[in-house]
Z-matrix of the N, CA and C atoms (Angstrom, degrees):
N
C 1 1.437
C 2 1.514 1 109.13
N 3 1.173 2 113.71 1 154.03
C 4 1.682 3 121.13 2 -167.89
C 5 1.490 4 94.43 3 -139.72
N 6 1.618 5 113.23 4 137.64
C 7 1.055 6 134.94 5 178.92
C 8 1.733 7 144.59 6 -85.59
N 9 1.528 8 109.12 7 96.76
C 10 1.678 9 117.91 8 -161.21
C 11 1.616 10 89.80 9 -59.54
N 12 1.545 11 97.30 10 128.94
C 13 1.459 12 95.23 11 161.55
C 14 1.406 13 131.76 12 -37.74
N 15 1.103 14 131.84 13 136.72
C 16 1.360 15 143.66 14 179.57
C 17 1.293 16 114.24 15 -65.68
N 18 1.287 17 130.36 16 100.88
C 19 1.501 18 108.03 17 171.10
C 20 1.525 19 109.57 18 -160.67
N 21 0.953 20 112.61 19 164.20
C 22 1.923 21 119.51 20 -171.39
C 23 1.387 22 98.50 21 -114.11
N 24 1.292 23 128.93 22 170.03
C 25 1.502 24 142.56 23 -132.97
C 26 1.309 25 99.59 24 -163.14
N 27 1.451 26 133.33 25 95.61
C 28 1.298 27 126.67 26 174.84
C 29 1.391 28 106.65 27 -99.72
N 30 1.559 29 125.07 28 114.05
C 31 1.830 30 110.18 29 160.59
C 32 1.385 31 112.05 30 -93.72
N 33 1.450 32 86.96 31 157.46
C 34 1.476 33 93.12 32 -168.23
C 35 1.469 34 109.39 33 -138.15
N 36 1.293 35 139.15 34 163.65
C 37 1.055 36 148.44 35 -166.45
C 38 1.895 37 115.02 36 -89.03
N 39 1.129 38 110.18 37 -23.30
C 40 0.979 39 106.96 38 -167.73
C 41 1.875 40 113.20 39 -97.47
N 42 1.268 41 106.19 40 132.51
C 43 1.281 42 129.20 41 -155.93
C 44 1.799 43 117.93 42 -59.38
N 45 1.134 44 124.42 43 -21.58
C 46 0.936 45 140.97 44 -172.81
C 47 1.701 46 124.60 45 -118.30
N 48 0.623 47 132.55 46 110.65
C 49 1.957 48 144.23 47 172.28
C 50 1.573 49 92.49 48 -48.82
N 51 0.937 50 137.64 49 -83.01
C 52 1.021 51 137.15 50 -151.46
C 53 1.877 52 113.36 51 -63.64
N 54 0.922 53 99.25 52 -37.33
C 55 1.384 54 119.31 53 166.02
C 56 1.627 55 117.02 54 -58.23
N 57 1.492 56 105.54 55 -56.07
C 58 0.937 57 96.48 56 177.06
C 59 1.910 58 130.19 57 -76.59
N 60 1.786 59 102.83 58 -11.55
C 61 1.465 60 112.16 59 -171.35
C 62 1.502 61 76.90 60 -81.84
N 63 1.346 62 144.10 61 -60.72
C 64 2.080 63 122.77 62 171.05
C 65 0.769 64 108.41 63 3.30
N 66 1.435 65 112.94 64 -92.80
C 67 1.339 66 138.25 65 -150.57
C 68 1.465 67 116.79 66 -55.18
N 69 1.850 68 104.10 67 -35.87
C 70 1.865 69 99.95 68 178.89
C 71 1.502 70 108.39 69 -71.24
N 72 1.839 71 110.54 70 -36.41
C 73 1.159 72 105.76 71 -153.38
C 74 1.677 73 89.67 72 -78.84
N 75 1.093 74 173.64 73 -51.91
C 76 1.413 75 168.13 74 -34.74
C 77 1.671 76 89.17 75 177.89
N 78 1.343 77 123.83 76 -27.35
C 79 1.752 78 124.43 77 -179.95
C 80 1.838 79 90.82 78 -125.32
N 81 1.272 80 131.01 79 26.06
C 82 1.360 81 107.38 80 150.51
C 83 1.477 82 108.43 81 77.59
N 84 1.480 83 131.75 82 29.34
C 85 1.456 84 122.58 83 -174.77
C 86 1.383 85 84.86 84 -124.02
N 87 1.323 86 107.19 85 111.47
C 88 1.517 87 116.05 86 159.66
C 89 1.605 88 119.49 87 -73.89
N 90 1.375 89 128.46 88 101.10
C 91 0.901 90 124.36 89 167.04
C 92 1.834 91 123.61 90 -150.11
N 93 1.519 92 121.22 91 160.78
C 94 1.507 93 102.09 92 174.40
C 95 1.343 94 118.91 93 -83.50
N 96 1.349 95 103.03 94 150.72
C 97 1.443 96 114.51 95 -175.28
C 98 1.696 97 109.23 96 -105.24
N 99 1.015 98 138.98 97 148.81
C 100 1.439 99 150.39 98 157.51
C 101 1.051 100 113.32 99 -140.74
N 102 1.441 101 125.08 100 148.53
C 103 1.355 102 150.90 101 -169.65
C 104 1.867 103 108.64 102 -73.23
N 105 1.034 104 111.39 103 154.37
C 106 1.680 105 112.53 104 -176.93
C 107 1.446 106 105.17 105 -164.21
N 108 1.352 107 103.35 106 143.75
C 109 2.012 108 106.30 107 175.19
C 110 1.375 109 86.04 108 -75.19
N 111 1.070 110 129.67 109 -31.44
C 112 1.802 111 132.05 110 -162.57
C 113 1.518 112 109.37 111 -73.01
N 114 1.494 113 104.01 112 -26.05
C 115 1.891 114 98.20 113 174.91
C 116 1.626 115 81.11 114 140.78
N 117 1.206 116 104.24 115 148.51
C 118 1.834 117 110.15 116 172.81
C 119 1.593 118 102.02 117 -55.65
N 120 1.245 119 117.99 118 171.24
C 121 1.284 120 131.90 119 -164.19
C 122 1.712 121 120.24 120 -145.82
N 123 0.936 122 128.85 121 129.56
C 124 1.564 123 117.85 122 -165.98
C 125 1.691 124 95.56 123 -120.58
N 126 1.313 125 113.65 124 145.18
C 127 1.291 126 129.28 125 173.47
C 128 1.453 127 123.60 126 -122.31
N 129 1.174 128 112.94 127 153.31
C 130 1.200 129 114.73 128 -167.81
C 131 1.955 130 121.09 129 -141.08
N 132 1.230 131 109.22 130 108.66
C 133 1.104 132 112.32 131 -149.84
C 134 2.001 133 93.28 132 -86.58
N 135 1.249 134 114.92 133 136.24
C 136 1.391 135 123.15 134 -146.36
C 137 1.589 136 92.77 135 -121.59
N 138 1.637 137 99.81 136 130.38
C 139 1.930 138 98.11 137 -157.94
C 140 1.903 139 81.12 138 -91.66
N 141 1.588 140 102.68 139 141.01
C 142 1.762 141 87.36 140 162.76
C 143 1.443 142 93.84 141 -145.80
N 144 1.636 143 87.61 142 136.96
C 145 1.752 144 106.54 143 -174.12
C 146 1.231 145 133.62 144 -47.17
N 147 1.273 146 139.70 145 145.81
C 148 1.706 147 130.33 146 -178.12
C 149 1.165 148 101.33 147 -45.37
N 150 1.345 149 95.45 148 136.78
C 151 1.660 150 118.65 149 -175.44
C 152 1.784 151 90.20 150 -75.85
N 153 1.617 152 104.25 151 151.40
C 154 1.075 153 119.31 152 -175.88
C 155 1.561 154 92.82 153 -143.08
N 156 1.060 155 121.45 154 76.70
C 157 1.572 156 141.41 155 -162.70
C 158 1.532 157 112.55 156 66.97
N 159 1.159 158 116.73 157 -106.69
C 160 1.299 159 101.82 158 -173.72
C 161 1.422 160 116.52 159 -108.95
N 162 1.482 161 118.51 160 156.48
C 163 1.949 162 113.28 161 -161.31
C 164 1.718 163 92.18 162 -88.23
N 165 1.318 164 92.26 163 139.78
C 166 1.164 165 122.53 164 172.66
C 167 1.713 166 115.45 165 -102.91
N 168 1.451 167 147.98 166 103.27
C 169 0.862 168 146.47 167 147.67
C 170 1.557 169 115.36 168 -29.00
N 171 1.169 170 127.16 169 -17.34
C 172 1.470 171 120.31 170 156.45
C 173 1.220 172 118.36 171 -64.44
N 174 1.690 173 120.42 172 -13.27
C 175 1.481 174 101.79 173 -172.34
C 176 1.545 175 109.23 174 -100.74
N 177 1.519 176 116.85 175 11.43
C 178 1.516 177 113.31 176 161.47
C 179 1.242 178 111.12 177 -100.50
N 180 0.963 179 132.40 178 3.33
C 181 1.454 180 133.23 179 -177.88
C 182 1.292 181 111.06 180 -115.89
N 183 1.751 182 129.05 181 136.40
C 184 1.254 183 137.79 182 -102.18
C 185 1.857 184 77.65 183 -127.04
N 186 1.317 185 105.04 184 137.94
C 187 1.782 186 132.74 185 -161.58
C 188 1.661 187 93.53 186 -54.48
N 189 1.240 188 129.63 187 -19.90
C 190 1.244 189 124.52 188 -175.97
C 191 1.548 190 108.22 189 -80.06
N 192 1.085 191 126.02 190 3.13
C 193 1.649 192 119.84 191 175.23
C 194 2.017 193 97.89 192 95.34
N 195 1.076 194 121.70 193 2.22
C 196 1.583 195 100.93 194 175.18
C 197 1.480 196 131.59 195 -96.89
N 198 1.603 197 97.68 196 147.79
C 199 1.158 198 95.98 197 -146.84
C 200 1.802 199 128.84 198 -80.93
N 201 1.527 200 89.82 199 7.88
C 202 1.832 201 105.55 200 173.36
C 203 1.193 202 97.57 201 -92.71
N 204 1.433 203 112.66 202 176.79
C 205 1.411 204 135.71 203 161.88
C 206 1.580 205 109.01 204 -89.41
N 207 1.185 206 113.78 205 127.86
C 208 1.606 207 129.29 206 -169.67
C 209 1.586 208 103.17 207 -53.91
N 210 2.030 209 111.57 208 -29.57
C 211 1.264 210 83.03 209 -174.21
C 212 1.719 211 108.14 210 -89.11
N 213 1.437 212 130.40 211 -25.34
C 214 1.073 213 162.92 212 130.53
C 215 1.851 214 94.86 213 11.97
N 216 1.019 215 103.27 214 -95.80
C 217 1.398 216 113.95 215 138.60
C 218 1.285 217 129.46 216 48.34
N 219 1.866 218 108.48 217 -126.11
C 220 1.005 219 166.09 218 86.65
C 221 2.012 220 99.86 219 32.89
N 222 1.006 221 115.46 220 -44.97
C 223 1.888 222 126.00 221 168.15
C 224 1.382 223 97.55 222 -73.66
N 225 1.454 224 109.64 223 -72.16
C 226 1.457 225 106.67 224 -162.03
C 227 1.257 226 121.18 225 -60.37
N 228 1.663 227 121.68 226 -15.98
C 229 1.113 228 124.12 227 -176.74
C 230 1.537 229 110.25 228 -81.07
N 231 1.466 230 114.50 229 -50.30
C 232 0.947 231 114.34 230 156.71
C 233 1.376 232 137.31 231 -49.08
N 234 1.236 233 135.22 232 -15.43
C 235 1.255 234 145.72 233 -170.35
C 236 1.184 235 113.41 234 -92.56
N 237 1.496 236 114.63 235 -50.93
C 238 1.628 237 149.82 236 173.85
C 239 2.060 238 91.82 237 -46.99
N 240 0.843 239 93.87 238 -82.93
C 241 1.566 240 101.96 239 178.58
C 242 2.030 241 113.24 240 -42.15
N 243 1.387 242 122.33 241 -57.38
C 244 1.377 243 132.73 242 158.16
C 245 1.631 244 116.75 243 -23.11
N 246 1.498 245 89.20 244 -61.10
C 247 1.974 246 95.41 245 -167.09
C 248 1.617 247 106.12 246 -97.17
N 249 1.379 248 123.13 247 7.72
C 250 1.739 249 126.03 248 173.69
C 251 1.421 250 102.02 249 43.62
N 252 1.403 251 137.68 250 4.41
C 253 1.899 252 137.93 251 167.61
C 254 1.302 253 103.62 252 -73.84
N 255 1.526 254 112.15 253 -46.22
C 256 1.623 255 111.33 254 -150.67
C 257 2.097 256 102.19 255 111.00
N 258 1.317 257 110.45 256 161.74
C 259 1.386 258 104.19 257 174.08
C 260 1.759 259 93.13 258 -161.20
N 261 1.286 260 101.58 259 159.46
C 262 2.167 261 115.46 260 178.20
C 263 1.290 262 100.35 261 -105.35
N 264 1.221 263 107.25 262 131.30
C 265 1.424 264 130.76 263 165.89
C 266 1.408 265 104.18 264 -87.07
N 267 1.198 266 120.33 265 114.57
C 268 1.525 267 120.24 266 171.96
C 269 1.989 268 106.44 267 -101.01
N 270 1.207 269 128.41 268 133.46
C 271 1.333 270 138.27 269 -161.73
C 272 1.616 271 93.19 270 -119.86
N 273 1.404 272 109.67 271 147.43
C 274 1.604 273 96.10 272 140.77
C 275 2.280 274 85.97 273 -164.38
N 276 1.464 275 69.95 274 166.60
C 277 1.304 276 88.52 275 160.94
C 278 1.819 277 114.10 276 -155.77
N 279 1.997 278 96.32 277 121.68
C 280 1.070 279 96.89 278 -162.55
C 281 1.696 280 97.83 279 -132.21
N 282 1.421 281 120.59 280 169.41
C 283 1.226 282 141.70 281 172.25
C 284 1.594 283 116.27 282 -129.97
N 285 1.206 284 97.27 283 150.01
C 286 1.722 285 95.97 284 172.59
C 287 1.629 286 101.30 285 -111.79
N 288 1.188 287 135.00 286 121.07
C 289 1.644 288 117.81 287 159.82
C 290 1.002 289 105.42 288 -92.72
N 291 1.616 290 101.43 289 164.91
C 292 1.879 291 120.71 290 -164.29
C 293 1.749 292 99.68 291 -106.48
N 294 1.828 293 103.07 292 -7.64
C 295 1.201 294 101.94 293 -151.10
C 296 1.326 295 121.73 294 -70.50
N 297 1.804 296 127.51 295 -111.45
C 298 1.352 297 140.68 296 179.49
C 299 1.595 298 103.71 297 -102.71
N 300 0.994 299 117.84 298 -26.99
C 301 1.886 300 118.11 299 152.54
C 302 1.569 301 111.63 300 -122.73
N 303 1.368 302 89.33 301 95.47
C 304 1.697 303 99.93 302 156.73
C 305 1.357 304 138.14 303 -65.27
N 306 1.468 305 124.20 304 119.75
C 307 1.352 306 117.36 305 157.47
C 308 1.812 307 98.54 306 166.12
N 309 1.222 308 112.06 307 -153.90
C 310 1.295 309 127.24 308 -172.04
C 311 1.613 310 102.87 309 -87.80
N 312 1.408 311 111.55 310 144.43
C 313 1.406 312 113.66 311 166.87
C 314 1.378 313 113.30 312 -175.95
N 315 1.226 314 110.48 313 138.75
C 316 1.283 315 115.26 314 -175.16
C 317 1.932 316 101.95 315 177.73
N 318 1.621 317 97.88 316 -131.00
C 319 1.693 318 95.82 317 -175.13
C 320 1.738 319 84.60 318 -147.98
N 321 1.995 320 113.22 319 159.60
C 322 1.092 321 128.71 320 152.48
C 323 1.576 322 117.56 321 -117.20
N 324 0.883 323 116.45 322 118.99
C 325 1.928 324 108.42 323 170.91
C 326 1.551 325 107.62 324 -112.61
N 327 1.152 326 117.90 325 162.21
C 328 1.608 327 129.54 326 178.18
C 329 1.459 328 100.15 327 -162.53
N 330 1.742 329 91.37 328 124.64
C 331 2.078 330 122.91 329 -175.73
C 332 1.692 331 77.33 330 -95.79
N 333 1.092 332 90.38 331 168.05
C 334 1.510 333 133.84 332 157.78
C 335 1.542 334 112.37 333 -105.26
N 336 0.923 335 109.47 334 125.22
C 337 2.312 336 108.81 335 167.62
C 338 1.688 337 87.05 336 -136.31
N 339 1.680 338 80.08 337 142.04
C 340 1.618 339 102.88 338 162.38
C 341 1.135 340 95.20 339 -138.67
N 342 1.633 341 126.39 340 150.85
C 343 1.882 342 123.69 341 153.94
C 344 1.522 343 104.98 342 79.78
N 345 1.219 344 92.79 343 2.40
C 346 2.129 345 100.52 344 178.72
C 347 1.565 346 97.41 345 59.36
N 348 1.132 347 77.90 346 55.91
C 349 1.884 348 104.94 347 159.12
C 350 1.511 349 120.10 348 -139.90
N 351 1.475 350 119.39 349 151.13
C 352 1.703 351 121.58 350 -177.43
C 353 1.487 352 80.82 351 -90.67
N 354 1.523 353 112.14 352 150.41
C 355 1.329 354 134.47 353 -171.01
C 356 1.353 355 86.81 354 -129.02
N 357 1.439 356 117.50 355 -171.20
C 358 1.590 357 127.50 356 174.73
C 359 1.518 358 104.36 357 -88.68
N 360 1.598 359 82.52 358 157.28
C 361 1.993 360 110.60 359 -164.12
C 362 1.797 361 80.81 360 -67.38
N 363 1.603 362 112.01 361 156.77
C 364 1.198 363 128.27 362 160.41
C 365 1.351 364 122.88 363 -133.36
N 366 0.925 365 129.78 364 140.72
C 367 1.615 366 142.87 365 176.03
C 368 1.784 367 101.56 366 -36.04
N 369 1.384 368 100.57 367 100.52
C 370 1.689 369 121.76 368 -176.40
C 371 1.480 370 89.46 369 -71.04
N 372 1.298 371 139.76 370 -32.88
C 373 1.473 372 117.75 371 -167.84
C 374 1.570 373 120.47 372 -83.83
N 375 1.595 374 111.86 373 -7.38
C 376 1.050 375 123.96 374 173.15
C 377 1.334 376 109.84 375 -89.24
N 378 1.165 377 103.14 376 -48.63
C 379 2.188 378 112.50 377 168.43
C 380 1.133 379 109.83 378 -37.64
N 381 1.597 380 135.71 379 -35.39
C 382 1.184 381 134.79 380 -152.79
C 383 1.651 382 103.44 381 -116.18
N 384 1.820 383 119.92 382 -7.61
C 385 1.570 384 113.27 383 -176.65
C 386 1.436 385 73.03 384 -86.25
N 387 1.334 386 139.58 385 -9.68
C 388 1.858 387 107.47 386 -156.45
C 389 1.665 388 109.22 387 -127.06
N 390 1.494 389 92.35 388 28.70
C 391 1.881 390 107.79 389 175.33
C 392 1.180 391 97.63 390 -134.96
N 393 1.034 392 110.50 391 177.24
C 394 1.719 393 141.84 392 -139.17
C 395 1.655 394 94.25 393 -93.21
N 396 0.954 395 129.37 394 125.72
C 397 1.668 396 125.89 395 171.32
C 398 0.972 397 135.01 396 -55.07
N 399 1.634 398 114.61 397 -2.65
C 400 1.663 399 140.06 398 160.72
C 401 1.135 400 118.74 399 -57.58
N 402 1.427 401 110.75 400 -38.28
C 403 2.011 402 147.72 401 177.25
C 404 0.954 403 94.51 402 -43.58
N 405 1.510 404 125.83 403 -92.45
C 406 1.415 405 147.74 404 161.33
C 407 1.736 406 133.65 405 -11.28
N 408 1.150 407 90.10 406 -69.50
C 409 1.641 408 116.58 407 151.27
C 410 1.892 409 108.34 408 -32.40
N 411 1.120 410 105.65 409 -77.33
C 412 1.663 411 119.58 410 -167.50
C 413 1.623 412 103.84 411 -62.12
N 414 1.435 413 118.53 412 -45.51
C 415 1.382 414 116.29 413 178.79
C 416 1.659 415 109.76 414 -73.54
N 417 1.279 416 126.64 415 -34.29
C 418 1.015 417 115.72 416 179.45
C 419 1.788 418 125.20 417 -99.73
N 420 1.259 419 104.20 418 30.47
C 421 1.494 420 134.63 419 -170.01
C 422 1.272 421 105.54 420 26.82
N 423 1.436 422 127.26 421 84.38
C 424 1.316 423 135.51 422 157.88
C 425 1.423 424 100.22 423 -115.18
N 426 1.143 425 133.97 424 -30.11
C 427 1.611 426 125.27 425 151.76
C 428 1.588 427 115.36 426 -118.91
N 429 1.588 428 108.09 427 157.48
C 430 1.206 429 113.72 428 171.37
C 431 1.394 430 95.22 429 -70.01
N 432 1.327 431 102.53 430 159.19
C 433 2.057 432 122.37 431 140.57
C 434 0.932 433 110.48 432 -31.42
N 435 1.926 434 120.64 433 -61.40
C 436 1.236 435 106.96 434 -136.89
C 437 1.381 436 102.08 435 -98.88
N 438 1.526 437 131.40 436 11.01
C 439 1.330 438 140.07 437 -167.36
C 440 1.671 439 92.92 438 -131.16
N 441 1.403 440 129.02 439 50.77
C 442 1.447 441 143.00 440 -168.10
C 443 2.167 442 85.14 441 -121.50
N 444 0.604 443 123.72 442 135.84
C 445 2.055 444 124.71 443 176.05
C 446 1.543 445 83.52 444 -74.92
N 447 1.217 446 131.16 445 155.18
C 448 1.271 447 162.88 446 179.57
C 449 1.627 448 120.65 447 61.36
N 450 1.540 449 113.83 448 2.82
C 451 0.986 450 128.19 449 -171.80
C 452 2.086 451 119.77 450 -35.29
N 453 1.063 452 103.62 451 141.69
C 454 1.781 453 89.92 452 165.87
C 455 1.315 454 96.53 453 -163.61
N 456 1.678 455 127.64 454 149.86
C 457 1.181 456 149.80 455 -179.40
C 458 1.757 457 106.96 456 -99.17
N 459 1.014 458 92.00 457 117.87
C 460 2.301 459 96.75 458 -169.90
C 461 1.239 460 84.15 459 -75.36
N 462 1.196 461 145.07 460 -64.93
C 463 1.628 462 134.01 461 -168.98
C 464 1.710 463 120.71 462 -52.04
N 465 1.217 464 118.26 463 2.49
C 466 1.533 465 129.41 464 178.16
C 467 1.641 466 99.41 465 -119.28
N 468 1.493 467 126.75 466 -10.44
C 469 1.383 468 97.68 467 177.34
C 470 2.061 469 107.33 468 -86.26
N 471 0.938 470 129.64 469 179.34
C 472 1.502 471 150.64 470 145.40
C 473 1.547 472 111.18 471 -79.18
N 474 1.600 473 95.02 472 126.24
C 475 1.415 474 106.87 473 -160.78
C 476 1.948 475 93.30 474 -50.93
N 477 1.031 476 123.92 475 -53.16
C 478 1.478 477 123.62 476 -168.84
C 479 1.607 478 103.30 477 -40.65
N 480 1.461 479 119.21 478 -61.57
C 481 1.379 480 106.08 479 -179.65
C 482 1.364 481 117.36 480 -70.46
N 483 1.209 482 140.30 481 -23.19
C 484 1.823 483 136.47 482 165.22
C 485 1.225 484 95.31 483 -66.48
N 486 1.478 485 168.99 484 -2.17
C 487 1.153 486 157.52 485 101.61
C 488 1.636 487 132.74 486 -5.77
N 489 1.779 488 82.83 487 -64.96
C 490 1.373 489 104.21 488 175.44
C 491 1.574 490 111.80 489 -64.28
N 492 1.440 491 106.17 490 -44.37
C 493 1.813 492 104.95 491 179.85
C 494 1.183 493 111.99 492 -70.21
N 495 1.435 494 127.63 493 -56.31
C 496 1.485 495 123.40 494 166.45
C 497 1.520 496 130.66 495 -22.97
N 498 1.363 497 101.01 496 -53.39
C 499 1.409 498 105.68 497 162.58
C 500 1.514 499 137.29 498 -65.56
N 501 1.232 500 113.03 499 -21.94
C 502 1.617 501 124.45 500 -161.67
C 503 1.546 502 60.57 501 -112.04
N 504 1.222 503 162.08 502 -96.24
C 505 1.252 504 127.03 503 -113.61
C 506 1.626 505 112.19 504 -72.19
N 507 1.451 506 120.52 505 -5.49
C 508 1.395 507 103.61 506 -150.24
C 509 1.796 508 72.70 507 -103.46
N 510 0.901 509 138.85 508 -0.76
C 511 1.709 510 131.72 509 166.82
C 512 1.216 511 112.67 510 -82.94
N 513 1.579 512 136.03 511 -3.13
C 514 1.135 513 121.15 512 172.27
C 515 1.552 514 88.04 513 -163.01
N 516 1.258 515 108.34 514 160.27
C 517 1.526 516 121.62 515 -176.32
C 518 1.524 517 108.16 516 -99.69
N 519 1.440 518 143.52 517 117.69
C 520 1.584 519 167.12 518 175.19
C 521 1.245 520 97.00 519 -84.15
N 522 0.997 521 138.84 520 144.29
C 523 1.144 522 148.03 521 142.59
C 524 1.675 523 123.83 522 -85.38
């Protein structure tokens, strides 16, 4: 078995990528940003420990039984609180086998947070007919993040220019 990148899927309400990589980098949320007709989108690249035979999705998820990834998390909460809409955490944990049935398999879930709070899980297959096919794409690793067209990392800008984008984005909408 070979390993789909790890990563969580934040949507978000706010209309602009650039705007929105401002806004993380200006409150300290390192994360990638890509563009969406669906609303900019933040990603989150998910650390998982040396495999000690085979990876277990239990080992990103936090000893208390919950069912996100702490860092997963920890974005949406923050984010949820940032944009005052609310935003979906999209999760997955997936594998590809090479074996006697080939293909992708694993699980997707998607919370709701508003107020930098976890809200209730919602039907990920509906989350995903009513986002951008980039969404999809990135969670189910057929593209990287960082090879997404408009891409930007909020933890690489200088607070002066996440200022500057924040502002120019919320005057016109980027895709």
């Amino acid at each position: 078995m070979s390993e789909v990148p790890a990563v969580a899927v934040v949507l978000t309400p706010v209309a602009s990528a650039p705007a929105l990589a401002g806004l993380c980098a200006m409150s300290d949320v390192d994360v990638h940003v890509v563009p969406s007709w669906s609303g900019a989108v933040a990603v989150v690249e998910l650390e998982r420990p040396e495999p000690a035979g085979d990876w277990d999705i239990g080992e990103l998820l936090a000893a208390t039984g919950e069912q996100v990834p702490p860092q997963a998390d920890e974005v949406a909460k923050a984010l949820s609180r940032l944009t005052k809409t609310g935003v979906v955490l999209i999760t997955a944990s997936l594998t590809t086998d090479s074996g006697v049935e080939q293909g992708l398999s694993g699980q997707l879930t998607a919370w709701r947070y508003a107020g930098g709070e976890q809200g209730e899980q919602v039907a990920v297959g509906l989350v995903l007919a009513g986002a951008d096919d980039v969404v999809e794409d990135i969670v189910l690793g057929r593209v990287r993040v960082t090879d997404v067209p408009g891409h930007q990392r909020s933890g690489d800008l200088p607070r002066w220019k996440a200022a500057r984008m924040f502002a120019k984005g919320l005057r016109r909408r980027q895709p």
